[in-house]
C-alpha positions in Angstrom: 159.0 74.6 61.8 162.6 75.6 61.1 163.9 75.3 57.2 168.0 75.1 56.8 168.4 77.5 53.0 171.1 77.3 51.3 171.9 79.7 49.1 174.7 81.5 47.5 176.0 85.2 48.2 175.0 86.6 45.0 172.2 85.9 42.1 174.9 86.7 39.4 177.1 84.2 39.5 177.0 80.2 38.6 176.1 78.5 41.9 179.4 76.9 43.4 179.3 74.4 45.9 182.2 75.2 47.8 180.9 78.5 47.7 177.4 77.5 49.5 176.1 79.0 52.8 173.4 78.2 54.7 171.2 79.8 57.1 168.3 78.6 59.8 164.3 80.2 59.0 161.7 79.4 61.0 158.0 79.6 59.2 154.8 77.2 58.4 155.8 76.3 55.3 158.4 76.8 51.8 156.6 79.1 50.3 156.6 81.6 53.5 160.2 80.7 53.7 160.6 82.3 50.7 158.2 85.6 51.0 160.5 85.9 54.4 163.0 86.3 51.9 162.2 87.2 48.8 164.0 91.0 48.8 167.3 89.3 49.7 170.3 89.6 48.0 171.2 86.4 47.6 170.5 83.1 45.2 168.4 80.5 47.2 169.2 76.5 46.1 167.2 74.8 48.3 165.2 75.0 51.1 165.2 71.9 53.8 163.2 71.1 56.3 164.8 69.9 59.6 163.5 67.0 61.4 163.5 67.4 65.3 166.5 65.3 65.3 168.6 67.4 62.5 167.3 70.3 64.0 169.1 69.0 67.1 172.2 67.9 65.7 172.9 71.7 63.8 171.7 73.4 67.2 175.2 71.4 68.8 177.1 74.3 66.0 178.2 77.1 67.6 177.4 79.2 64.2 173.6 78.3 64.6 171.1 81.4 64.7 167.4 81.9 63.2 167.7 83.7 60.8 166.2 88.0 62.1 167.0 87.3 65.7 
């Protein structure tokens, strides 16, 4: 399954939303989503998981990559 995260760049700071990024995982489930990257410098705010169609639809973006390839 892939799982859109978005997160922000840094744990310090009060989560923006103009200031939120996302990035594509593939794994079984949430929780591996999150041991995949757990030493990560970054704040996580949610993880999603795409339906066949979404998936799709953010594949079209020219920015999408999984996330370690």
């Amino acid at each position: 399954m892939i799982f859109k995260v978005y997160y922000q760049a840094t744990k310090t700071e009060t989560p923006v939303r103009e200031k939120t990024h996302s990035i594509y995982v593939e794994a079984k489930d949430v929780p591996e989503v999150r041991v995949i990257l757990k030493d990560q410098p970054f704040h996580i705010e949610l993880i999603e998981q795409l339906s066949e169609a979404h998936l799709q639809y953010e594949k079209q973006n020219e920015d999408f990559q999984l996330w370690g390839q």
